[in-house]
NUMISE-794759 format. One record per residue (C-alpha): residue number from 1; residue in three letters; x, y, z. Coordinates in pm, 1 decimal, always signed. Example, Ala and Ser with C-alpha at 12.3 -4.5 7.8 and 13.67 -1.06 7.14 Angstrom:
! NUMISE-794759
site pos: 1; code: ALA; u: +1230.0; v: -450.0; w: +780.0
site pos: 2; code: SER; u: +1367.0; v: -106.0; w: +714.0
***
This chain:
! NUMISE-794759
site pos: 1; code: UNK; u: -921.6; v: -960.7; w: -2199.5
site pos: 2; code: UNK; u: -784.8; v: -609.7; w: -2096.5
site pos: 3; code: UNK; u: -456.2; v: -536.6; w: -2027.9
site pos: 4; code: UNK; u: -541.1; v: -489.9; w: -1693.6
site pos: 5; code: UNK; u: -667.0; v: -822.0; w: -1592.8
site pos: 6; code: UNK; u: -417.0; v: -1021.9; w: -1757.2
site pos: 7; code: UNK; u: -138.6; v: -811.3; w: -1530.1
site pos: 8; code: UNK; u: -406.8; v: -783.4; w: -1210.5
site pos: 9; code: UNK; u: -135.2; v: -899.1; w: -948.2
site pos: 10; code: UNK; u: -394.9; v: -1003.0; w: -627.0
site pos: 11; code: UNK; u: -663.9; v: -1300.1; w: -641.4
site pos: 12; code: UNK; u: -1047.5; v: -1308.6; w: -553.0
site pos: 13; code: UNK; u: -1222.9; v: -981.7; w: -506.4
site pos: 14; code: UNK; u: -1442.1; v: -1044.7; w: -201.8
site pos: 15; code: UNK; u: -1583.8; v: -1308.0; w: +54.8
site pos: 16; code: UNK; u: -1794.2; v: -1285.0; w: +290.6
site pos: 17; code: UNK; u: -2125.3; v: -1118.1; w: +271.0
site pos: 18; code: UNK; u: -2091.6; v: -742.1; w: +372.6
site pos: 19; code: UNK; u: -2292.9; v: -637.3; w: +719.1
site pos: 20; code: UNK; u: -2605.1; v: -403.0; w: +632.1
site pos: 21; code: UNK; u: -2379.4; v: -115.8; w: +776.0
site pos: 22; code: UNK; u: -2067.3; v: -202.9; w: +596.5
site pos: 23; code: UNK; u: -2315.9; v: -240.3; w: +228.7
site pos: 24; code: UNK; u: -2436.7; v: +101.5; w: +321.0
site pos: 25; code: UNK; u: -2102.9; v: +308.1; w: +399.0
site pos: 26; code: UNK; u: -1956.6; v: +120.7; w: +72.6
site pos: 27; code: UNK; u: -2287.7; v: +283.9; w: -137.6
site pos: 28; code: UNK; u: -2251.1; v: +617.5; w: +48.1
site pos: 29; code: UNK; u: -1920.5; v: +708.1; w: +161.4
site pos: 30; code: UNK; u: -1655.7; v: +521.1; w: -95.5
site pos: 31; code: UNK; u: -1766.5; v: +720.9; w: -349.2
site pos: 32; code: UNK; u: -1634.5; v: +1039.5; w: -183.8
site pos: 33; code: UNK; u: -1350.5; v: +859.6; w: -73.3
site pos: 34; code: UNK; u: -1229.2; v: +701.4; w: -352.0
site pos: 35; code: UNK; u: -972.3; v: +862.0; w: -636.9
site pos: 36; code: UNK; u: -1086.9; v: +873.1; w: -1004.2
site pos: 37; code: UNK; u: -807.3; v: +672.7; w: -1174.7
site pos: 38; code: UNK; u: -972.9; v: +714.9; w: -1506.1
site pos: 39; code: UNK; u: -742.1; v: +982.9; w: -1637.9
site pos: 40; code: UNK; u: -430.7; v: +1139.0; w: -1482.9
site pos: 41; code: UNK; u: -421.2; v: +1368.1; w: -1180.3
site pos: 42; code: UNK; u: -366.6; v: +1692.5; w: -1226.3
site pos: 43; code: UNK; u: -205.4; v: +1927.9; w: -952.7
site pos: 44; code: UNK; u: -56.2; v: +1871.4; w: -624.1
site pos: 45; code: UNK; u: -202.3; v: +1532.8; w: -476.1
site pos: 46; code: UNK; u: -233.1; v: +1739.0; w: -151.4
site pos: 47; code: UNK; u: -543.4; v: +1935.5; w: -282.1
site pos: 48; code: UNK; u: -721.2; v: +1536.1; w: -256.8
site pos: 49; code: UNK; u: -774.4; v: +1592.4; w: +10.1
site pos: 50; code: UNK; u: -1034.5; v: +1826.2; w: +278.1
site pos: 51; code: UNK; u: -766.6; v: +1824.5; w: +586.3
site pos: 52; code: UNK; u: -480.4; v: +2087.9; w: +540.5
site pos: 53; code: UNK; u: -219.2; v: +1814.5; w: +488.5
site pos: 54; code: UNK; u: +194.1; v: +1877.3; w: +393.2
site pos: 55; code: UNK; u: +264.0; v: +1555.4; w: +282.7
site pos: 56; code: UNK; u: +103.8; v: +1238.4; w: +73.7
site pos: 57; code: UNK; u: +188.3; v: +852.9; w: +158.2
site pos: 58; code: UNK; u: +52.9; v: +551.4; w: +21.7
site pos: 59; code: UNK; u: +29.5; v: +209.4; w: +89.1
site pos: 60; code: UNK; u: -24.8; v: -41.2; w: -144.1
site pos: 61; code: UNK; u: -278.0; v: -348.1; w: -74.5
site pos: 62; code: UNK; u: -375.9; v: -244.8; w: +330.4
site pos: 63; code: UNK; u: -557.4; v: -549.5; w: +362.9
site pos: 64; code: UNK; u: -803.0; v: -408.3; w: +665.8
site pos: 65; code: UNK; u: -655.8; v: -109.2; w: +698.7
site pos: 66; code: UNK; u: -555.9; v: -130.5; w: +1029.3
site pos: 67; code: UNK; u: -182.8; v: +30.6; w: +964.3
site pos: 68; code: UNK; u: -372.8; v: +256.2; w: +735.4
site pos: 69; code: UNK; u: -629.1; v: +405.7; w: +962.2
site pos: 70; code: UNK; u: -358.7; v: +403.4; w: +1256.0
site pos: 71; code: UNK; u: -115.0; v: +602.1; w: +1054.9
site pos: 72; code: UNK; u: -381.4; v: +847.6; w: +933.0
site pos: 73; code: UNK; u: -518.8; v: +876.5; w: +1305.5
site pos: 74; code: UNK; u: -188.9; v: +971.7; w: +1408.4
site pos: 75; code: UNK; u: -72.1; v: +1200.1; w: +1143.4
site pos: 76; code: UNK; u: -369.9; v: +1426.0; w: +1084.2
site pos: 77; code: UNK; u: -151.9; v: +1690.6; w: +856.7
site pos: 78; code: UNK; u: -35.5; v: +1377.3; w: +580.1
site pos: 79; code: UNK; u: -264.0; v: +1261.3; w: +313.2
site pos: 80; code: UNK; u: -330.2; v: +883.5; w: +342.7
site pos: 81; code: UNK; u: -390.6; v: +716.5; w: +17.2
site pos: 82; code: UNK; u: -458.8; v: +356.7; w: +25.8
site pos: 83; code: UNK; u: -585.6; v: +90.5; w: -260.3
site pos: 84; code: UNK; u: -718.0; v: -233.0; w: -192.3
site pos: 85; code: UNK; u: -858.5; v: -466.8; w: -456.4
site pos: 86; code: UNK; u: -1028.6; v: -691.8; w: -169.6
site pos: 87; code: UNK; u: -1363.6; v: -586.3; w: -143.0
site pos: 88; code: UNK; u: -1398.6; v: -708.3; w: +241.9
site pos: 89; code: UNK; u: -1085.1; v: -529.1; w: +312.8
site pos: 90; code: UNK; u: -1223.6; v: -185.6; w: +168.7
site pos: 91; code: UNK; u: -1524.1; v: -225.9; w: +385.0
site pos: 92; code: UNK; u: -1329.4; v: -235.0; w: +675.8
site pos: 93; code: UNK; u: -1108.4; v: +56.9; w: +613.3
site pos: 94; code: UNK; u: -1418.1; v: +289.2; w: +518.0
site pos: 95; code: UNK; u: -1614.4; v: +168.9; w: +856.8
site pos: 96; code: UNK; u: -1302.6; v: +268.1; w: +1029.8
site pos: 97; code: UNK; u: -1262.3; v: +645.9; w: +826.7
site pos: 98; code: UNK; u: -1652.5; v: +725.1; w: +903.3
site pos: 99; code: UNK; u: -1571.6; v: +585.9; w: +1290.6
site pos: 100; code: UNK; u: -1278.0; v: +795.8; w: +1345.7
site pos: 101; code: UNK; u: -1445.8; v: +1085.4; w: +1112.3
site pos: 102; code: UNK; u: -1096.2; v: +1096.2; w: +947.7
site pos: 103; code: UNK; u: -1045.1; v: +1389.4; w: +645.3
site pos: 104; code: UNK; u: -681.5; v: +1273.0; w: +544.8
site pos: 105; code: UNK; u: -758.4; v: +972.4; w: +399.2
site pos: 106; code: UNK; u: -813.3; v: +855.6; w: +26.7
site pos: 107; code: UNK; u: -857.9; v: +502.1; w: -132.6
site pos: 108; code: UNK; u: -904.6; v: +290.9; w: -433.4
site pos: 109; code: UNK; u: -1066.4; v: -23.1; w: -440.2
site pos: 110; code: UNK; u: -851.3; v: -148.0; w: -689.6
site pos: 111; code: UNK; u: -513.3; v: -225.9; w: -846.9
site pos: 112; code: UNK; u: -275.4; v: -2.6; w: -740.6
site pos: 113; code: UNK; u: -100.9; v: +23.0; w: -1025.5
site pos: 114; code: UNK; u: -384.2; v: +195.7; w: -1208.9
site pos: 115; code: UNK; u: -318.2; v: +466.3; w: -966.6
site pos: 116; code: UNK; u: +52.6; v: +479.3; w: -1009.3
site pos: 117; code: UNK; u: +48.9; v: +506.8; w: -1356.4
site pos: 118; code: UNK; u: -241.1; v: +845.3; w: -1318.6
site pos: 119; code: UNK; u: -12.8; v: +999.9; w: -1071.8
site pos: 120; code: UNK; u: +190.8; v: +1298.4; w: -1103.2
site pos: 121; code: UNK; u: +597.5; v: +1232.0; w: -1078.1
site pos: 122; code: UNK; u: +716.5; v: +1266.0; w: -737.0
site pos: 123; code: UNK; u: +425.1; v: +1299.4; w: -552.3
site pos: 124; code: UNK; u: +448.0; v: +1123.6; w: -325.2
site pos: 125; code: UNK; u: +664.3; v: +1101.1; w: -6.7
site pos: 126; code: UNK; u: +617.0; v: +777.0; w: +120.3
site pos: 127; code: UNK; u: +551.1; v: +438.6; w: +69.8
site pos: 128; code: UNK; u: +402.8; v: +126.4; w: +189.5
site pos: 129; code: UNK; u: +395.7; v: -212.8; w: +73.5
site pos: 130; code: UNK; u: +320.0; v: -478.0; w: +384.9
site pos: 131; code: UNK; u: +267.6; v: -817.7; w: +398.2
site pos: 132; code: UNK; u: +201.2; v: -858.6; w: +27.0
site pos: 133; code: UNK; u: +94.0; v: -1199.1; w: -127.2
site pos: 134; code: UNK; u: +374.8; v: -1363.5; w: -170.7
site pos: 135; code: UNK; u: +220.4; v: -1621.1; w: -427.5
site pos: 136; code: UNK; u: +463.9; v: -1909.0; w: -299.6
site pos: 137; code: UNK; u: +426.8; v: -2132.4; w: -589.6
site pos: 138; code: UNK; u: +748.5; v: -2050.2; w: -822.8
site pos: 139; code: UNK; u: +536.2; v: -2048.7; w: -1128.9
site pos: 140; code: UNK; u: +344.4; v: -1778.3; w: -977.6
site pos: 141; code: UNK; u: +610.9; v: -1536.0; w: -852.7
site pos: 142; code: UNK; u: +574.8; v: -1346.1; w: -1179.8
site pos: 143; code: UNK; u: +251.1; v: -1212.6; w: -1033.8
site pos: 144; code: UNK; u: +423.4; v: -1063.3; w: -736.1
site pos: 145; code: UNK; u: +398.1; v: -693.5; w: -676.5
site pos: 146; code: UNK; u: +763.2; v: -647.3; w: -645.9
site pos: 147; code: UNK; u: +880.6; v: -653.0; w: -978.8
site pos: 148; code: UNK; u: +1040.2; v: -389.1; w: -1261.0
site pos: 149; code: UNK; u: +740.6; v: -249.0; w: -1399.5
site pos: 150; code: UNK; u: +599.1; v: -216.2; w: -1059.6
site pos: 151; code: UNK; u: +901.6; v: -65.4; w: -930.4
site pos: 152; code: UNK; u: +935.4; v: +200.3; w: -1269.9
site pos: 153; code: UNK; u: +552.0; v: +295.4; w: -1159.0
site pos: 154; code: UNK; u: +666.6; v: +376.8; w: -799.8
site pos: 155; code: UNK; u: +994.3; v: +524.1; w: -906.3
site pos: 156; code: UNK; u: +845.9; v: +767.8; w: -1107.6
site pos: 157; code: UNK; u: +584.4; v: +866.4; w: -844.3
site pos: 158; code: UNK; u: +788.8; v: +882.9; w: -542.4
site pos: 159; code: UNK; u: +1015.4; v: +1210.0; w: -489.4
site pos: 160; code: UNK; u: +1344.3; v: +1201.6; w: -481.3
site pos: 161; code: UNK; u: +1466.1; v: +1109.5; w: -125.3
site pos: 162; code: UNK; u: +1149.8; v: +910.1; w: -36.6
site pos: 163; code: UNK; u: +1116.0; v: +635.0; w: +114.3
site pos: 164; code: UNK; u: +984.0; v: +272.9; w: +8.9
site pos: 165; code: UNK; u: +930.7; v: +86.7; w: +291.6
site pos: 166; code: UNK; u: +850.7; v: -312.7; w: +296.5
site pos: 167; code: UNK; u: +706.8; v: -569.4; w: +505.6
site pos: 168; code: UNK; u: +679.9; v: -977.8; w: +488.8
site pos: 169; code: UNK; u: +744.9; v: -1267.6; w: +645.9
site pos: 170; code: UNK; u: +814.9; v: -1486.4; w: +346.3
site pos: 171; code: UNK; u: +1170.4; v: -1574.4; w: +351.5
site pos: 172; code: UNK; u: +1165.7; v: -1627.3; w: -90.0
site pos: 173; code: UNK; u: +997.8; v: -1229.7; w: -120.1
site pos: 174; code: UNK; u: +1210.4; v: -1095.3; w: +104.2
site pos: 175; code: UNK; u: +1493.7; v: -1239.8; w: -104.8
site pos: 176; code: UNK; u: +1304.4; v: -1166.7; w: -383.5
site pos: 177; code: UNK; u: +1251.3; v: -791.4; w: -331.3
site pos: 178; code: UNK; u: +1656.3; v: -701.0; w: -227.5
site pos: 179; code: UNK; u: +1756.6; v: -861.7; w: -560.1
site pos: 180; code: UNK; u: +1506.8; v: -651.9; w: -760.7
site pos: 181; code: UNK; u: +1551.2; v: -309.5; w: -561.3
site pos: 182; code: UNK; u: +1912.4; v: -359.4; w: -558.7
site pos: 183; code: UNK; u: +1904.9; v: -426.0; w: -961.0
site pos: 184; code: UNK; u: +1656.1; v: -90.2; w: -1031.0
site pos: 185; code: UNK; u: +1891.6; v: +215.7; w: -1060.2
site pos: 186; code: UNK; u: +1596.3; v: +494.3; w: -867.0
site pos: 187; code: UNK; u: +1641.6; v: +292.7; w: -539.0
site pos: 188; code: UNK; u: +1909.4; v: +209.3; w: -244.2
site pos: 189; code: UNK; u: +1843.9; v: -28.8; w: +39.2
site pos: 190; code: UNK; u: +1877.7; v: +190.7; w: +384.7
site pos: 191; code: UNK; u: +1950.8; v: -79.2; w: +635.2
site pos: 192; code: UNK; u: +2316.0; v: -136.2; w: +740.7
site pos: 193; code: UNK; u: +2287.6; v: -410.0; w: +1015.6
site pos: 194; code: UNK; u: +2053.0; v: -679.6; w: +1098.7
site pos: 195; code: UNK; u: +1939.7; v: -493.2; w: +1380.5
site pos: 196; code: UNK; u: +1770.4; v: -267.8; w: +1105.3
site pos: 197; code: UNK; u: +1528.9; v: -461.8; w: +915.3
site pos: 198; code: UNK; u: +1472.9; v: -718.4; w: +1193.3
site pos: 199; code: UNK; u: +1300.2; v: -404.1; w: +1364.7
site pos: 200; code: UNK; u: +974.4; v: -204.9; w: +1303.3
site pos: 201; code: UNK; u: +939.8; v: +143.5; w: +1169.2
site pos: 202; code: UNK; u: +867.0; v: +371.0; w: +1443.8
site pos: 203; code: UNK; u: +482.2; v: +368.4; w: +1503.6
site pos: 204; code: UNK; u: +472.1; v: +109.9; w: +1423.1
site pos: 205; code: UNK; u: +117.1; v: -54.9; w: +1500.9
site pos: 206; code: UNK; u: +161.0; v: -427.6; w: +1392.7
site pos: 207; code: UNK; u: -78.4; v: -621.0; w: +1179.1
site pos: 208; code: UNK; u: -301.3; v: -892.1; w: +1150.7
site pos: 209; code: UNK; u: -84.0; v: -1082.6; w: +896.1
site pos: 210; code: UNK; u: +228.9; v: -1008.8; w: +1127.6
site pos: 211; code: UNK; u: +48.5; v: -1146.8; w: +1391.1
site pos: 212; code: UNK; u: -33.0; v: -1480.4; w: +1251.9
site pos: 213; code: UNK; u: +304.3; v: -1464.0; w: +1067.3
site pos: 214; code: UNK; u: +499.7; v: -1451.8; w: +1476.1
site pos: 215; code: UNK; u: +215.5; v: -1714.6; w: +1621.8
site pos: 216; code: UNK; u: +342.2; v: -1947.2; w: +1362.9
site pos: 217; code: UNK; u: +689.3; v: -1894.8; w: +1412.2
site pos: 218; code: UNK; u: +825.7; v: -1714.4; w: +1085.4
site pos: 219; code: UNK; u: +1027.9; v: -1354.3; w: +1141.2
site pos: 220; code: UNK; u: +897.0; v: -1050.4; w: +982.6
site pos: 221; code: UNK; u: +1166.8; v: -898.6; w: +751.0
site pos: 222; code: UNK; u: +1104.8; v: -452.2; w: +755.4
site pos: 223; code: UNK; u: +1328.9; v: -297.7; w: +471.9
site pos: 224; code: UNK; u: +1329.9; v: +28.0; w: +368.9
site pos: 225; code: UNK; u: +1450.0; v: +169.8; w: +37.1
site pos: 226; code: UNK; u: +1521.3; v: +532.0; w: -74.9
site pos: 227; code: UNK; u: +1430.6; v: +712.0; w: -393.6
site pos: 228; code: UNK; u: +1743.4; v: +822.5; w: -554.7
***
């Protein structure tokens, strides 16, 4: 078994079958989408992309790629790069890039931590990690994204002063993530009142997850970190 597997941190890899249209954007348009992760990247992450962009933010595990897509639409000069192991969820977020004919956007339908480790240091400018799985079963919390080799990948990649910035409504990973950012040296938590991470960034287009998370009466937690 690789080393890759036996650290994979998400579950299955798709579920329903794919519409005809979906199948046929996946065969024909991932492939110029999606980032080689089979060596490192070389150069300024910037040149990934065909729009003139300034600026490069990720988001780890988009799910459908609805905050994606939305923050691409709406920032046409930053390079979107997003990585989704969930084969469903990929299909979505290309169907969306070929309906919105969006240049600024990059993916990987995989780990994201195979792209983390290929990146160059402090390349990025922004991060996003929303509504991960929070794998609620104690045993399992080892498999959670938040964690210190996860968080040495991102430190290196970020740039100094950037911003981490994440989303759940699972009381135990909320916890869970201010303990382990507050214990890794490269970040500090930004939010001084409850005000702050009881309210959304600004743009802030909601989710699907969010949206089941409210309808069932848990409060989304939104904390941002800094790069040192």
């Amino acid at each position: 078994m690789s080393e890759h597997k036996k650290t994979a941190l998400f579950g299955r890899r798709k579920g329903k079958p794919l519409r005809a249209r979906q199948t046929a954007l996946m065969r024909e348009l991932l492939p110029q989408l999606e980032i080689d992760v089979s060596s490192p990247i070389e150069g300024d992450l910037r040149g990934l992309f065909s729009a003139d962009v300034d600026a490069v933010w990720l988001e780890i595990g988009f799910g459908g790629g609805e905050h994606l897509i939305h923050r691409a639409g709406e920032n046409p000069q930053v390079g979107c790069i997003g990585c989704e192991p969930f084969v469903n969820g990929m299909a979505k977020a290309v169907s969306r890039v070929a309906e919105q004919a969006l240049d600024n956007v990059r993916l990987l339908n995989d780990d994201a931590g195979l792209l983390l480790d290929q990146l160059p240091e402090a390349s990025v400018d922004l991060a996003y990690l929303l509504y991960p799985d929070p794998w609620p079963k104690k045993r399992h919390w080892k498999r959670r994204f938040v964690g210190p080799r996860n968080l040495d990948r991102l430190a290196r990649a970020l740039r100094p002063g950037a911003e981490f910035r994440f989303a759940s409504d699972i009381e135990s990973y909320v916890n869970w993530t201010l303990q382990h950012l507050h214990a890794h040296p490269a970040f500090e938590w930004r939010d001084a009142a409850a005000a702050d991470w009881q309210t959304p960034w600004e743009g802030w287009p909601g989710t699907r997850y969010e949206a089941k998370a409210i309808r069932e009466g848990r409060t989304p937690a939104y904390l941002t970190f800094r790069r040192i």
